[in-house]
C-alpha positions, 0 to 999 in steps of 0.5 A: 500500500502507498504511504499516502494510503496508510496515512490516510486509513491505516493498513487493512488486514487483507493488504498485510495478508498478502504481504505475507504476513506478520507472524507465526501466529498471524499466519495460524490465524488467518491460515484459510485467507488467500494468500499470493505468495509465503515468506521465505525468510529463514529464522535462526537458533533463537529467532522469530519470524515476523512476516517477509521482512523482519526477524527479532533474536531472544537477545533483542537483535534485529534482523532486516531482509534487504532486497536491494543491491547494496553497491556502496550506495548505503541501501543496508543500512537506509531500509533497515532505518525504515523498518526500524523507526516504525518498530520502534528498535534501538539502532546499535542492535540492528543487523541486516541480511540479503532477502531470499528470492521471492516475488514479495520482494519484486521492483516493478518501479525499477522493472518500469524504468529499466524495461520501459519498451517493453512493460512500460507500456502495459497497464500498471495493474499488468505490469505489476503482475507479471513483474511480481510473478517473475520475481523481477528483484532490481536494485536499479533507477534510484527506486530502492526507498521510494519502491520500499519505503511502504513496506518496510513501515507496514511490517515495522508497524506489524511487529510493534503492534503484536509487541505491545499485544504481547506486553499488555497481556502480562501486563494486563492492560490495552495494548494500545496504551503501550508504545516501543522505543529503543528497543524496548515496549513501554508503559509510563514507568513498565518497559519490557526488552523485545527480546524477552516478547518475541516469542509471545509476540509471534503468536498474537494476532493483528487488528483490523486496522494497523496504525502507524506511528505518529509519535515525535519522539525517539524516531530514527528517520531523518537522523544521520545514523551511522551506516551498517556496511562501513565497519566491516567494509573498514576492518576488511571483514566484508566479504564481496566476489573475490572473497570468497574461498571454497575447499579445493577452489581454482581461480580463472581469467579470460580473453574474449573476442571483439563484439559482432560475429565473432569466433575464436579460431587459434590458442596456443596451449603449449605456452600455457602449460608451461606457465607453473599452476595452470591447471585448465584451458577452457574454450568456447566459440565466443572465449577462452579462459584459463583456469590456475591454482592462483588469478595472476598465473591464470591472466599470465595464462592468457598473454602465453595462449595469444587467443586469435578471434575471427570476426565476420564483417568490417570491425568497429571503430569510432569512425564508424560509429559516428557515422552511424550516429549521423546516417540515423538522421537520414531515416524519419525519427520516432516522435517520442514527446510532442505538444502543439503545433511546431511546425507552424511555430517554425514555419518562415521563422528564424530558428537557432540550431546547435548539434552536440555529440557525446562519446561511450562511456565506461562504468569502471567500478573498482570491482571488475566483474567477479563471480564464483561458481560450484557444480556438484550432483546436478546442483550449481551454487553462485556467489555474485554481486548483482543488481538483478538475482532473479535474471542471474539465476536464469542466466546461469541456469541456462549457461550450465544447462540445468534446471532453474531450480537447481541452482542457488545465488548468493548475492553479495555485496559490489565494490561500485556498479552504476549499472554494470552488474545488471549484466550477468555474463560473468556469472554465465561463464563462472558456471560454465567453467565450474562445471567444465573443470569439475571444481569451484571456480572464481572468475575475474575479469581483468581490468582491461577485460572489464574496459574491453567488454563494458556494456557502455553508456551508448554515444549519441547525437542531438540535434537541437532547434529553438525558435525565441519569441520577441519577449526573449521565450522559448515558443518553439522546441526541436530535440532530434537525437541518435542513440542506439535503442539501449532500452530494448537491448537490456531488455532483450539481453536480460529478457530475451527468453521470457515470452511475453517480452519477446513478444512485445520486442517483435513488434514493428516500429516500437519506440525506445523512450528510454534512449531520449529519457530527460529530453523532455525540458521542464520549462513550459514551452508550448510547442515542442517534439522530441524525436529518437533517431534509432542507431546500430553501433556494432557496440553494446551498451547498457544501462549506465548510472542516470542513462540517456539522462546524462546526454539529453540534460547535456543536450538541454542545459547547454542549449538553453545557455545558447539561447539565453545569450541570443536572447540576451538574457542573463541565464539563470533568470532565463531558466527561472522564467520559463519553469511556470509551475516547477516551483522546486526546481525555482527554489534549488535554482534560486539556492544555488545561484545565492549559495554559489555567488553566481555573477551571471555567467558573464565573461571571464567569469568560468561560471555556469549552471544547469538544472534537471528534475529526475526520479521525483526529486530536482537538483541546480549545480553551479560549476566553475571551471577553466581550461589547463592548456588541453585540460579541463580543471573544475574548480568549484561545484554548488549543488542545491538538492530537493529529494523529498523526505531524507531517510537519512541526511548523511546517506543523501549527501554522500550519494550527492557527492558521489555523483558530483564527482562521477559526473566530473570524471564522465565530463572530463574524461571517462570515455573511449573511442574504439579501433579494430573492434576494440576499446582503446582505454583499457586501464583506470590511469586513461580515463582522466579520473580526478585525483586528490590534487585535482578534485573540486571544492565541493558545496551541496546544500539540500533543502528540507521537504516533506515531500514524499522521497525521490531517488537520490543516487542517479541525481547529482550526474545529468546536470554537472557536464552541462554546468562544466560545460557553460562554465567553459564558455564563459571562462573561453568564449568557446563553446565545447559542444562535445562529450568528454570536454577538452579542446574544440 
């Protein structure tokens, strides 16, 4: 149920049942009820059950099931805060655990944003459905709070109430006089420990209607509390891909061919024996790996087998694909947004056009893609950092040719993603060589295997075209962008196998919003079109963190400066009055240009600004910036945030900050062009990363709302390239129109 509704009425009996629950008891009780699906959560020695989501220990722990990801954005420890709060716990004794698989715990909000082609179009009721059916778990679209924030507050609120049921009744009193607060249920001066109810708790029974907590006092949400993940994560207990080890287990590299019709055809395997602890080579048409008693000699494998590959057809390049991008517009594009009447607005009308390009762009986490594999007696176990374990568990399932059901997936925690491992072909070939070699197998690619083979951030052109009017406003709007149909290729690589998928992929003429997502401009322009000029690259791409918004935002703010200087018009205020009823998006512009000193943009000044409302929440960045010869040096960025209700202010500040400074590194470098089939950066030291000497002075100010949240982690990224980008103008007098910035 949304928030808003269990303000409103409290939480019905029939909503919580087919939740899954409460309790034991709750579930004894209500036994002849239907129910869509059980829980699967599994208690411990000392342990009671509360429904999906909760677990509380005889010594007073309690446990949160987390369906997300936790990739370093503070997911472990935000829900957890949730459910927290409204049960009333004392923070130092929460813990957290990955949820099992189970449709309880599917994301339709983030099934929605990621699959839009596909099931975006489908009736919410529908989609929802089939999402939930197919146990669709993703950690992706900054939808971790907003797609769980409910359902973690109704099973807190759950297990409160059947607390202070099982209180009173030693008591002997109303349990609607009792209350919980730091881990204990209390009543005036009586307070009993969780620990010392739970099992009482698990038998009682919950009311017709669940009431939430209202209270002020005591609450954990809106508090900066520290995060749950960081102590293990300081002292090296954490444990993520690489760490694990398994009796008799093996470690393997691989090499694989460039992307198209590919084939390897010549390895050398006598060089490779001679290299001391290689164990196996494994050959497919698609790769070879070899397979050692430690990683370093399996990758020193790979230098001594000089794999050859074959590839049918011309090889990619980056002149290729800017000429694909460019012949996309040779083709009628596919009308993705459109209000009144453009072409008369543009007919026999000055009308000011400017192109931009963006290049590929590289996720490049710290953590390359790992997975571990063991098959043993028809049975395949996986341990893999994945923003999509259902899809994973297919995958691998597929890949060893055995039953879904056989295999077991144990996601763990990644070092950084930004959509990377969404992809599962790593825990694709981790099965394939477990059961080839007979012996648990980790996997890891090397780093210049995980440039070489990145599912990028698709290039893209826009075309932009605006007609002012003579008071200086946008009458007229034009977006004409090439991208590759990224939206479809996920969807088809990750769902390809599903029926009703396929089915919907086939369909002629489809459009993929998602290549033109963000191209829709917040300000109120009456006529406008936004186009998408499908692009076949020979590249694949994949979902990259904020997506097509890190282009199209590129592609709007930088053009609305362009505009705001034929018009004349100072370019904060430029924004300000055409943004109509986007009050919030006006009060993080406002903020930030009074927080950062903004003097206009004028010349000289290395100031620039942007904008862009994302995922529910709205964020302004003010950049200063200079050239260093060849070089773009980003002094300063002034970020003004509104995202709705903060779960936990530090969390939102570090995503702020975060993106900031991944959005920096994307602008200024984190890119590659492509020669033979192949990416030409292939380490970390040439991606023109900010360096502690180099990074900017960093200000966020985020504004208090009592909006509901919206996503946080995608936010800070669209907007930086295009404030860079205008803060480059004015500091030049050029303007760089171009992806990653450099020289004209």
């Amino acid at each position: 149920m949304a928030l808003g509704e269990a303000r409103r009425g409290g939480i019905s009996r029939r909503t919580l049942l087919v939740g899954g629950g409460a309790g034991l008891g709750l579930a004894i009780a209500w036994g002849l009820w239907p129910r869509d699906y059980a829980p699967n959560l599994t208690a411990g020695e000392g342990e009671q059950l509360f429904g999906a989501w909760l677990k509380i220990g005889r010594d007073g722990q309690v446990t949160v099931a987390v369906p997300q990801a936790e990739l370093g954005q503070g997911v472990y420890t935000a829900l957890p805060q949730i459910l927290a709060d409204e049960l009333g716990a004392d923070w130092r004794t929460v813990a957290v655990e990955p949820a099992p698989l189970n449709p309880l715990y599917a994301n339709p909000m983030a099934a929605e944003i990621l699959f839009e082609d596909s099931l975006g179009a489908l009736p919410e009721e529908l989609r929802d459905r089939y999402v939930t059916r197919s146990a669709l778990v993703l950690t992706a679209g900054s939808t971790s709070v907003r797609m769980f924030e409910g359902p973690l507050r109704d099973a807190g609120a759950a297990a409160r109430v059947l607390l202070c049921k099982a209180a009173a009744r030693r008591w002997g009193t109303d349990w609607q006089s009792c209350g919980t607060a730091g881990g204990f249920v209390v009543r005036g001066q009586d307070r009993l420990r969780f620990g010392e109810l739970v099992d009482e708790a698990a038998g009682e029974s919950l009311p017709e209607i669940l009431p939430l907590r209202n209270d002020e006092a005591d609450r954990l949400v809106n508090q900066p509390l520290p995060r749950l993940d960081v102590p293990a994560k300081v002292d090296g207990s954490a444990t993520f891909a690489g760490d694990v080890r398994l009796p008799g287990m093996v470690f393997a590299s691989i090499r694989q061919g460039p992307p198209g019709d590919t084939r390897l055809v010549r390895v050398d395997r006598a060089a490779a024996d001679r290299i001391p602890g290689v164990l196996h080579v494994v050959e497919t048409p698609r790769w070879v790996s070899a397979v050692a008693s430690d990683w370093w000699a399996a990758n020193r494998a790979l230098d001594a087998l000089a794999p050859r590959f074959e590839t049918r057809g011309g090889l990619v390049s980056s002149a290729g694909i800017d000429a694909a991008l460019d012949a996309a517009f040779d083709a009628p594009g596919k009308r993705v947004h459109s209000a009144g009447d453009l072409a008369a607005v543009f007919g026999g009308a000055r009308v000011v056009t400017a192109e931009y390009r963006v290049g590929l762009a590289l996720h490049a986490p710290l953590e390359p893609m790992t997975a571990t594999a063991e098959f043993a007696g028809g049975r395949l176990r996986v341990w893999a950092p994945t923003q999509a374990p259902s899809i994973a568990r297919a995958a691998a399932a597929r890949a060893a040719g055995i039953a879904e059901s056989a295999v077991v997936l144990f996601p763990m925690m990644a070092g950084g993603s930004f959509g990377a491992k969404l992809e599962t072909l790593a825990i694709e070939q981790a099965a394939v060589l477990a059961k080839a070699v007979g012996k648990p197998v980790q996997l890891m690619w090397s780093r210049s295997e995980d440039c070489l083979h990145d599912r990028y951030r698709p290039p893209a052109v826009g075309r932009m075209a605006a007609r002012l009017g003579s008071n200086g406003a946008i009458r007229g709007w034009q977006a004409r962008i090439a991208a590759p149909a990224t939206g479809r290729e996920v969807t088809r690589r990750l769902l390809g196998d599903d029926a009703t998928v396929a089915m919907a992929l086939a369909l002629p003429g489809a459009a993929d919003p998602s290549a033109v997502a963000g191209g829709l401009p917040p300000y109120a322009i009456p006529d406008l079109a936004i186009d998408h000029h499908p692009a076949a690259i020979g590249v694949p791409t994949g979902e990259w963190r904020s997506g097509a918004h890190s282009y199209t935002a590129f592609f709007t703010e930088s053009f609305i400066d362009e505009l705001a200087h034929v018009a004349n018009i100072e370019a904060l205020s430029f924004r300000i009055a055409m943004l109509g009823q986007q009050a919030r998006l006006v009060r993080c512009l406002s903020t930030v240009g009074t927080l950062g000193g903004w003097q206009g943009g004028i010349p000289g000044s290395g100031q620039g600004i942007a904008c862009h409302s994302f995922r529910g929440s709205y964020i302004a960045v003010l950049a200063e910036a200079r050239m260093e010869g060849a070089r773009v040096r980003v002094d300063r960025l002034v970020a003004a945030v509104d995202c709705g209700r903060q779960v936990n202010p530090d969390l939102v500040l570090q995503q702020i900050e975060g993106g900031l400074m991944f959005a920096v590194a994307a602008a200024t470098g984190g890119s590659t062009t492509m020669s033979a089939g192949l990416a030409d950066t292939r380490a970390l030291s040439q991606l023109g990363l900010p360096t502690l000497a180099t990074m900017p002075e960093i200000v966020v100010e985020v504004i208090r709302s009592d909006a509901d949240p919206g996503g946080v982690g995608e936010l800070a990224v669209p907007a930086v390239a295009p404030a860079i980008g205008n803060a480059l103008m004015a500091a030049t007098g050029v303007r760089r129109r171009s992806l990653p910035l450099g020289a004209v």
